[in-house]
C-alpha positions in Angstrom: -80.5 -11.2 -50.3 -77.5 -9.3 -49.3 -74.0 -11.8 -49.3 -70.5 -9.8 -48.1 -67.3 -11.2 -47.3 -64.7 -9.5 -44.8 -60.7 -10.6 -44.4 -59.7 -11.1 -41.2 -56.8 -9.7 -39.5 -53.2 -10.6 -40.6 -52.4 -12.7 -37.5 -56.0 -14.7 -37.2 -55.0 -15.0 -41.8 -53.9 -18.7 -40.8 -56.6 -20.0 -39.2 -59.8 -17.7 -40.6 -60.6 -17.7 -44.6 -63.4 -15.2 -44.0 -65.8 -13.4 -42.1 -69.7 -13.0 -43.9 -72.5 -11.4 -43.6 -76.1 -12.4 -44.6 -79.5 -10.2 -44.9 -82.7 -11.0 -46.4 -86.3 -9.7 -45.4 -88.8 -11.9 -44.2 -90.3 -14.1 -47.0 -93.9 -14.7 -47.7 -93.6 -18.0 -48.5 -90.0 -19.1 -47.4 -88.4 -22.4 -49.5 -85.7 -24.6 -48.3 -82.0 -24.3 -48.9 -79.5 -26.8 -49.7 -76.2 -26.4 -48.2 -73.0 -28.6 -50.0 -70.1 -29.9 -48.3 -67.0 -27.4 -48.4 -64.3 -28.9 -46.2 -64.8 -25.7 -44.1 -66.2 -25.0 -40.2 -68.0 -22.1 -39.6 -69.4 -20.2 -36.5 -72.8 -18.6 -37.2 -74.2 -15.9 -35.0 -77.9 -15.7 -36.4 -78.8 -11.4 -35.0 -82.4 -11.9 -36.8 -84.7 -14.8 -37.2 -83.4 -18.4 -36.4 -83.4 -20.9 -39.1 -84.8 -24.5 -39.1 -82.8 -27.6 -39.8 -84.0 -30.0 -42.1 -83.1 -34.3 -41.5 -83.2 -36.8 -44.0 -86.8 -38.0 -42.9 -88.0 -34.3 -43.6 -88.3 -33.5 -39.7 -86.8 -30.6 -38.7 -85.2 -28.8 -35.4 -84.5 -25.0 -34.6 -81.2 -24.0 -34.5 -79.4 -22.4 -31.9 -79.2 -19.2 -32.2 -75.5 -18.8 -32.0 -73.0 -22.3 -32.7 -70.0 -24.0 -34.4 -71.1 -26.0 -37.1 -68.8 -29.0 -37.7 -67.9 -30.7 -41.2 -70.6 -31.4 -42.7 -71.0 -35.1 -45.2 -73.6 -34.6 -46.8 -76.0 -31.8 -47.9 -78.2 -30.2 -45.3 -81.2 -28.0 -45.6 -82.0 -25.3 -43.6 -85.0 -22.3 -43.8 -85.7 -19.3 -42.7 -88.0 -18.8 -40.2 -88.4 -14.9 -40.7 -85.7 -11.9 -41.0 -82.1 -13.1 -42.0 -79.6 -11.5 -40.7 -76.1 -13.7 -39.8 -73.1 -12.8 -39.2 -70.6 -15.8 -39.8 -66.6 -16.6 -39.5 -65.7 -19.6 -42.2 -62.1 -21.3 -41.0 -59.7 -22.7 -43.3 -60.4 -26.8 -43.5 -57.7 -27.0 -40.9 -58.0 -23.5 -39.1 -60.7 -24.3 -36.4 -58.6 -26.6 -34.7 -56.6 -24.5 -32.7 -60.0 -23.3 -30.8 -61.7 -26.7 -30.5 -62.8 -27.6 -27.5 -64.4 -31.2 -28.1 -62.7 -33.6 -30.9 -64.3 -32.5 -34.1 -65.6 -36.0 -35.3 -68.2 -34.9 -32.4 -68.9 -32.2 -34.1 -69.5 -33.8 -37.8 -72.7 -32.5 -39.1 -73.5 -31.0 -35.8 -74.5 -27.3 -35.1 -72.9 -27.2 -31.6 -73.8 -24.2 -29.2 -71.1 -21.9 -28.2 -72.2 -22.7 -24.4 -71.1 -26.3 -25.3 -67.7 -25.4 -26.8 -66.5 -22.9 -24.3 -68.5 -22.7 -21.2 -69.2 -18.8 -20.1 -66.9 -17.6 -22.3 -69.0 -18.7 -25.0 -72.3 -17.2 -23.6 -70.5 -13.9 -22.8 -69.7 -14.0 -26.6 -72.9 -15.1 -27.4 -74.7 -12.1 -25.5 -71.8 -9.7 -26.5 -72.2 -10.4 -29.8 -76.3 -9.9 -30.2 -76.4 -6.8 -28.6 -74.0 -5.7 -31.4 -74.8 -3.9 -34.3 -72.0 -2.2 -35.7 -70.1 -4.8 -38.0 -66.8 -3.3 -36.8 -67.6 -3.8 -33.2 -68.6 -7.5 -34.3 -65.1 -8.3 -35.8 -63.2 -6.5 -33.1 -65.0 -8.9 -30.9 -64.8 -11.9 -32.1 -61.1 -11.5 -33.2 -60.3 -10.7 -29.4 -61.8 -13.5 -28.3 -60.3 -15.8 -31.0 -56.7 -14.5 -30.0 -57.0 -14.7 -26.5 -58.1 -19.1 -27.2 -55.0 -19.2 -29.2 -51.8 -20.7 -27.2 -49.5 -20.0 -29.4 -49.5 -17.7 -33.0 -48.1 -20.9 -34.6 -50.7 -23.3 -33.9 -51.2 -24.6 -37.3 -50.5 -27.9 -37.8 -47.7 -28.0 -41.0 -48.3 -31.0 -42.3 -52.1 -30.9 -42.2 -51.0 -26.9 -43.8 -49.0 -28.7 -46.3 -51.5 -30.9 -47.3 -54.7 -28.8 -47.6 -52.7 -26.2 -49.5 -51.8 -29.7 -52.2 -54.9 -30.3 -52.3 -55.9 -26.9 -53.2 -54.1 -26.4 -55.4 -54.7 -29.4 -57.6 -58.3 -29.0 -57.4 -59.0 -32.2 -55.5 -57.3 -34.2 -58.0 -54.7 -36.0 -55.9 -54.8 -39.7 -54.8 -54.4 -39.9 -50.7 -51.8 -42.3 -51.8 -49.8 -39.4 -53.7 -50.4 -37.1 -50.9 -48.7 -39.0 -48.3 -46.1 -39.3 -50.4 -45.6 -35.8 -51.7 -45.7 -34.4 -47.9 -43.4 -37.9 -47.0 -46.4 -39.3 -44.3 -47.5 -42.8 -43.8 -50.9 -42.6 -45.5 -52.0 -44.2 -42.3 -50.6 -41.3 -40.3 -52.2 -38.7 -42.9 -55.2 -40.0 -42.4 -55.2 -39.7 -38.6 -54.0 -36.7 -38.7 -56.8 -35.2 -40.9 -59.2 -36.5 -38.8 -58.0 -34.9 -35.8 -57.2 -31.5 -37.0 -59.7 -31.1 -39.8 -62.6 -34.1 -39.1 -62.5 -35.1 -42.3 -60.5 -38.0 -44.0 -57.9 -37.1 -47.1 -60.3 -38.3 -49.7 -63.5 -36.8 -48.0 -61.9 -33.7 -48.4 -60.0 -34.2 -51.9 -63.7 -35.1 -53.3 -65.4 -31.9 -51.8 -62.6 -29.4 -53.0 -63.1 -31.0 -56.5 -67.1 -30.9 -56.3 -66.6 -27.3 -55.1 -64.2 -26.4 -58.5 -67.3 -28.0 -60.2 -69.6 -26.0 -59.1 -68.1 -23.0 -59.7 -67.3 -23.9 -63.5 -71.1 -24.7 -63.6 -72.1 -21.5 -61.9 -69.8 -19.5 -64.2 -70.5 -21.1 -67.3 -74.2 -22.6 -67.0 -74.6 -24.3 -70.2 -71.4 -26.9 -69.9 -72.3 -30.5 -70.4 -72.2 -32.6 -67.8 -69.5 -34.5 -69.9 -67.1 -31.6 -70.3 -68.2 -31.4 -66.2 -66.7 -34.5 -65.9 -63.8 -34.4 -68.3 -62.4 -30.7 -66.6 -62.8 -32.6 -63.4 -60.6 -35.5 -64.4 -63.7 -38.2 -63.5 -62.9 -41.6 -64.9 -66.6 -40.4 -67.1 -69.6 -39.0 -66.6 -71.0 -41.5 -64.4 -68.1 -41.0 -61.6 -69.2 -37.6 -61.7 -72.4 -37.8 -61.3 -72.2 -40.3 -58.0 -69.3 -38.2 -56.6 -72.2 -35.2 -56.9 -75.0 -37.1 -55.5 -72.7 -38.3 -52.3 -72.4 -34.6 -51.2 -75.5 -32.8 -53.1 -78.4 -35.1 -52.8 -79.1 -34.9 -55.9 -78.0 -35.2 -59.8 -76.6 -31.7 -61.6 -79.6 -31.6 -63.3 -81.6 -31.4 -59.7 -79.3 -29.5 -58.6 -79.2 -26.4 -60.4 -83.0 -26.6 -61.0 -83.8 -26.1 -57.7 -83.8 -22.9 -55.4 -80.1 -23.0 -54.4 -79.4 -19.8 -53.5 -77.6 -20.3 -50.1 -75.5 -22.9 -52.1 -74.2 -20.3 -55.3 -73.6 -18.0 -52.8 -70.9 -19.5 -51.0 -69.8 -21.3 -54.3 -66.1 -19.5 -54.4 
């Protein structure tokens, strides 16, 4: 399995953490993949094999071949279905607002056709976009039609800006209480704002940037103890940590990393 990351043009820098690319070969015997909560949107052009989409009951649907995927809750599991081979753009937590089409609580664990978000122009990038094969041509693309959405270069929203960057950089580790008053919001406010412009609630988000700083400390350094888990992670103990996991994993840490989670250390950054 082949996993590259691309940075985007200075002006789309803002609203786009990264372009990636996915290729694997057809598997004999293909296994399920567990995807974990991020805080982050992403548009998925799948140019091979389509991948299934797993529920909680174990049924599953086909997804679309190309889509907006909203902010996902909870884990999802997806598997190939033959040949990988995706080319995906992953927004910063607040960075797909500015093209959004539909409120994104709509979107909330949703893998939402481009059709559906922006009428023709989404299937013109669909079908523009699959008959494609030169990455280059693919980001040129797509970054054209990304500016020509955008209605002004300073669509951010500050305080929502302000906030995610906080949030970031304390590892998750901030009360929403705190953060309203470091950024001087009503939490009330804060909270409505968050779910407008990033569909996820201040504490939502707080706990998957913190779960994502875990698994990248267990990734890096496999043998750590769930308590020193817990501990770097400021949990009250080991028992916090291990529900906070299972809310957006599925599982326990010991599940977790037993299982085939490849998808999931991938995008682990």
């Amino acid at each position: 399995m082949q996993y590259h990351t691309y940075i985007p043009s200075t002006d789309l820098l803002p609203f786009i953490k990264c372009y990636w690319t996915l290729e694997a070969l057809k598997e004999l015997k293909p296994e399920k993949q567990r995807i974990v909560p991020d805080g982050c949107i992403e548009m998925i052009f799948q140019l091979g094999d389509v991948y299934k989409q797993y529920t909680t009951e174990g049924l599953f649907t086909v997804q679309p071949r190309c889509f907006v995927f909203g902010q996902i809750t909870q884990s999802l599991e997806i598997e190939p279905t033959g040949r990988t081979r995706i080319f995906a753009i992953r927004f910063h937590p607040d960075g797909f607002k500015p093209f959004a089409t539909l409120p994104l609580a709509s979107m909330e664990n949703r893998a939402v056709p481009l059709e559906e978000l922006f009428g023709t122009e989404g299937q013109q990038l669909e079908t523009t976009m699959l008959a494609t094969l030169n990455l280059q041509e693919q980001i040129e693309t797509i970054e054209s039609f990304f500016r020509n959405r955008l209605q002004t270069p300073h669509a951010i929203d500050l305080i929502a800006r302000e906030s995610v960057s906080i949030l970031l950089a304390l590892q998750g580790q901030l009360s929403v209480g705190a953060l309203s008053e470091t950024v001087n919001v009503h939490r009330r406010q804060l909270e409505r704002k968050f779910a407008d412009v990033i569909g996820l609630s201040p504490k939502q988000l707080a706990k998957m940037i913190r779960l994502q700083t875990t698994l990248k400390l267990l990734a890096d350094n496999p043998n750590t103890s769930f308590t020193t888990l817990a501990q770097e992670g400021q949990y009250y103990d080991q028992a916090h940590f291990i529900k906070d996991f299972k809310e957006f994993t599925g599982m326990t840490p010991k599940q977790f990393y037993g299982g085939n989670l490849l998808l999931s250390s991938l995008f682990i950054e």
